[in-house]
C-alpha positions in Angstrom: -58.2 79.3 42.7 -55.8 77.2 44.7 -56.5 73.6 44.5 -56.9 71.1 47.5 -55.1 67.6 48.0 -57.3 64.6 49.3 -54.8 63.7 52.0 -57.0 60.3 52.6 -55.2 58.6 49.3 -51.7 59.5 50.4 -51.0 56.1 52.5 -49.7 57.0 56.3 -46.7 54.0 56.2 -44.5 52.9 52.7 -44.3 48.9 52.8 -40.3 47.5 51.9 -39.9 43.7 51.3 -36.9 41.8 52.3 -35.0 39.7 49.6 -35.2 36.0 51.3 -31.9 34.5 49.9 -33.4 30.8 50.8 -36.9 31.5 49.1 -35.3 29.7 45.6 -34.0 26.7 47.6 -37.5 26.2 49.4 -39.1 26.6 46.2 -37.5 23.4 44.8 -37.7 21.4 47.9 -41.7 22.0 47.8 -41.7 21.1 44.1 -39.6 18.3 44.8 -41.9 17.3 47.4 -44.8 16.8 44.7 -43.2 13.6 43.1 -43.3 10.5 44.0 -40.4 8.0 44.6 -40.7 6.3 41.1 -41.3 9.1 39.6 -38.3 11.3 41.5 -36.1 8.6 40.9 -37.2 8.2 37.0 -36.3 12.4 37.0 -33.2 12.1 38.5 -31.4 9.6 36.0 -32.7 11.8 33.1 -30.8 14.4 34.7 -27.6 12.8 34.8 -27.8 12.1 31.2 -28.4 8.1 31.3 -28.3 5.8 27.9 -31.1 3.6 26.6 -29.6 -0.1 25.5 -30.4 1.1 22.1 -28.8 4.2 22.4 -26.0 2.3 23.5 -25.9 0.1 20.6 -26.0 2.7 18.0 -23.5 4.3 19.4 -21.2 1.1 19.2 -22.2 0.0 15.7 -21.2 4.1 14.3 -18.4 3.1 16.3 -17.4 -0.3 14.4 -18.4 1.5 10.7 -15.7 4.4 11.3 -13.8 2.0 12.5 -13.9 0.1 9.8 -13.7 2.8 7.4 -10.3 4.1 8.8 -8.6 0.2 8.6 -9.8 0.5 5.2 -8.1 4.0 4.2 -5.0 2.3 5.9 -4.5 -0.8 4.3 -5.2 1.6 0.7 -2.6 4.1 1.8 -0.2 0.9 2.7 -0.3 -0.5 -0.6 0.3 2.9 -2.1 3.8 3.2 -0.3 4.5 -0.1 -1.1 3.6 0.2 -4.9 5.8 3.2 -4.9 8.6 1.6 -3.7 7.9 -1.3 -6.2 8.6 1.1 -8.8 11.2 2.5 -7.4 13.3 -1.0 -7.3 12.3 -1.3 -10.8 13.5 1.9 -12.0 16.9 1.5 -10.5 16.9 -1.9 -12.2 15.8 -0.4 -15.3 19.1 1.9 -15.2 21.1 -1.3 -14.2 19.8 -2.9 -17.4 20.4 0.4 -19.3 23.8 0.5 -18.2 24.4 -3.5 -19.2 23.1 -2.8 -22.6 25.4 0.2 -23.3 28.4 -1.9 -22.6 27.4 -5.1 -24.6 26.4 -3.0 -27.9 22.7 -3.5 -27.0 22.3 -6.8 -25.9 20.6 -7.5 -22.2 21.9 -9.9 -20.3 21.3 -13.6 -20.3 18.6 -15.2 -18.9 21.1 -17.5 -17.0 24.7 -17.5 -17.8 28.2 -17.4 -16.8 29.8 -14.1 -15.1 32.3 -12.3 -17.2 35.0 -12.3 -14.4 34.3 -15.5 -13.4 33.1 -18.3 -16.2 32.6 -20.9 -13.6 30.0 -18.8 -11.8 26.4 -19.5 -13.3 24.1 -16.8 -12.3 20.6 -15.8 -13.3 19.8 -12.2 -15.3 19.8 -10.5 -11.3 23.4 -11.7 -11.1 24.6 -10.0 -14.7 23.2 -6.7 -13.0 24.8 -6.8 -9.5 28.1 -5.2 -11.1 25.7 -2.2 -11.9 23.8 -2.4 -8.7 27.2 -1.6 -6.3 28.5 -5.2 -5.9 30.9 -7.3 -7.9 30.8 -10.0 -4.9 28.5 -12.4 -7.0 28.6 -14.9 -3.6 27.3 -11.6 -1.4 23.4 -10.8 -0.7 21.6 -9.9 -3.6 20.7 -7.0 -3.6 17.4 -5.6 -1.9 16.4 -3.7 -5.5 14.9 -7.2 -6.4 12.3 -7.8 -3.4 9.4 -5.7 -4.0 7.6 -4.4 -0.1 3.9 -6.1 -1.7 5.8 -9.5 -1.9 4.8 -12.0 0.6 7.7 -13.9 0.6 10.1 -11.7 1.3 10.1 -12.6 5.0 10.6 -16.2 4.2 13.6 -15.7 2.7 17.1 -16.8 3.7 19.0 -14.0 4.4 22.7 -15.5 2.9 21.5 -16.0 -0.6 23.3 -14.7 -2.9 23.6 -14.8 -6.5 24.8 -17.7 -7.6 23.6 -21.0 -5.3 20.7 -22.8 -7.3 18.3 -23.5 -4.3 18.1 -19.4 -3.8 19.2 -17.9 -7.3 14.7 -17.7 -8.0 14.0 -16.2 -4.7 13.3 -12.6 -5.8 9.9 -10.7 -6.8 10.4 -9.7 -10.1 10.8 -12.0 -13.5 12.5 -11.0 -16.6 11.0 -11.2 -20.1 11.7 -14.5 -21.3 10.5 -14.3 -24.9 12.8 -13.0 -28.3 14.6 -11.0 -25.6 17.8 -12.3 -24.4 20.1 -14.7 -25.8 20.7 -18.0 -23.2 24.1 -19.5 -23.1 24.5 -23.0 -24.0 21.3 -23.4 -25.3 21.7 -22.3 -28.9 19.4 -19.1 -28.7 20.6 -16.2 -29.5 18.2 -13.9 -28.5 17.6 -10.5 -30.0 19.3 -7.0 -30.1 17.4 -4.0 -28.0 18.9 -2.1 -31.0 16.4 -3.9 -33.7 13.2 -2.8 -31.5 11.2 -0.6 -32.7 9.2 0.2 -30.0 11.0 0.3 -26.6 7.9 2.2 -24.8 5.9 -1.0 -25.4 7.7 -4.0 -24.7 7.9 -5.1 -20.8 11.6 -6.1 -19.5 10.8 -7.2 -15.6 7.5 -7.0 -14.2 6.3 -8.9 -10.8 6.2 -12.3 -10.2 4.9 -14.5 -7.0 7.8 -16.3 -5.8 7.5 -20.0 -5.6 8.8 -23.4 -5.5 11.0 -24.0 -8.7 9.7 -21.0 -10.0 12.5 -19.1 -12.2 13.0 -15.7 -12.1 11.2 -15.4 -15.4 8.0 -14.0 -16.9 6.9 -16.1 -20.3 3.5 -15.1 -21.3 1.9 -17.9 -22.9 2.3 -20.2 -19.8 0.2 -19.6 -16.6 2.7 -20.3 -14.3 5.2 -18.1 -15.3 3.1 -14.6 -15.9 3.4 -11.6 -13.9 1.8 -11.4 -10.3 -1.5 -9.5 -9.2 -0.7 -8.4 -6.0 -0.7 -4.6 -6.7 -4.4 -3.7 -7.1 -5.1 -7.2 -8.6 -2.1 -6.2 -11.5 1.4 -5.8 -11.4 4.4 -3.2 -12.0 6.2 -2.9 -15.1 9.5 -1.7 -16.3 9.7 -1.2 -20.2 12.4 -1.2 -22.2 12.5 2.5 -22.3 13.1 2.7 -19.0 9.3 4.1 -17.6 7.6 1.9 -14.9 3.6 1.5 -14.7 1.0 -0.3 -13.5 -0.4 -3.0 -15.7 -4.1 -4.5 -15.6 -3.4 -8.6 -14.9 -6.5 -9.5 -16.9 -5.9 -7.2 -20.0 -2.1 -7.7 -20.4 -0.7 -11.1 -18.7 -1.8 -13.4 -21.8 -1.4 -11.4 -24.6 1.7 -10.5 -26.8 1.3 -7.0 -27.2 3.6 -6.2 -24.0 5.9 -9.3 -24.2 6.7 -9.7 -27.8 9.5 -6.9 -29.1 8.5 -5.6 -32.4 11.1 -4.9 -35.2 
């Protein structure tokens, strides 16, 4: 049986539409058209990404925080370096004083006395060492070993002084031990030998000091005026008698004689 086709559902003409390129832009400008000015203008600033005044201020005050933050980490990293190169001064001097003690049969040197090549010369302890420290000009500049980076006063300081004048012979920033260490010429004290100490590791040779008006280049623990400075980390660097450096809590160690006093 051969079947028949309903030629009435077959459509006579095939419809094609034509892409209009401009239809998406005509679109928007009759959307557009809907708003209002107010409104339109209100749309347009969102789109461009505008700030509130609070936003604004947020922003600023993260700003000043981080800020902040960052001076913070500075400063702390500052100190560091400068701490370091504390210790490092006092290490070298601790191998000045090493060196010193070998060659007077284990005696440091004087608080204040005479040179050996010149008795005339009246120096302080810093001026026994500068033979070990590459000088054996006692009138030259003292040497740079005894101002510590932390020290305020270092920029204040005269650049001629030199070992032996008076006025400038206390200008430095660290203080040697003044008690039962050293003997002091002309005074009748005689001190006491490095060699009759039994504990080295514990006893503090030089240590920090604030430089001030009169002030000696001396630490003595029992008067307030003469302990050690706080201006690393509210304590102060130490050199032992052994020759190791550390940091020393002001509070815990200034007043007491465990540190100062040599035991034998």
């Amino acid at each position: 049986m051969q079947a028949t086709v309903n030629r009435s559902l077959i459509p006579t003409t095939l419809r094609y539409e034509i892409p209009n390129p401009m239809r998406p832009a005509i679109e928007i400008r009759n959307n557009m058209s809907s708003f209002e000015g107010p409104q339109l203008r209100q749309e347009v600033k969102r789109g461009l990404g505008g700030f509130t005044l609070i936003e604004l201020l947020v922003v600023i005050a993260v700003i000043a925080v981080l800020a902040a933050l960052l001076l913070v980490s500075l400063r702390a990293v500052k100190d560091s370096a400068n701490s370091a190169k504390c210790m490092a001064n006092l290490r070298q001097i601790g191998i000045a004083m090493r060196l010193y003690i070998d060659d007077n049969n284990g005696w440091g040197p004087p608080h204040y006395g005479y040179t050996p090549s010149s008795p005339s010369k009246f120096v302080a302890w810093t001026g026994q060492l500068a033979p070990y420290l590459g000088t054996t000009d006692y009138s030259g500049a003292v040497s740079s070993v005894f101002d510590c980076p932390s020290d305020p006063a270092v920029s204040t300081r005269p650049t001629n002084r030199d070992y032996t004048t008076v006025a400038t012979i206390g200008m430095v920033s660290y203080g040697y031990n003044y008690d039962y260490f050293t003997p002091v010429q002309n005074q009748g004290y005689d001190g006491v030998s490095t060699r009759t100490m039994s504990r080295p590791a514990s006893v503090i040779v030089v240590a920090d000091i604030d430089d001030g008006p009169g002030r000696d280049p001396l630490i003595f623990w029992q008067s307030a005026a003469m302990r050690p400075s706080q201006r690393h980390r509210k304590g102060y660097n130490a050199l032992f008698l052994d020759g190791h450096v550390q940091w020393m809590d002001y509070n815990s160690t200034a007043a007491t004689s465990t540190y100062w006093v040599p035991a034998r």
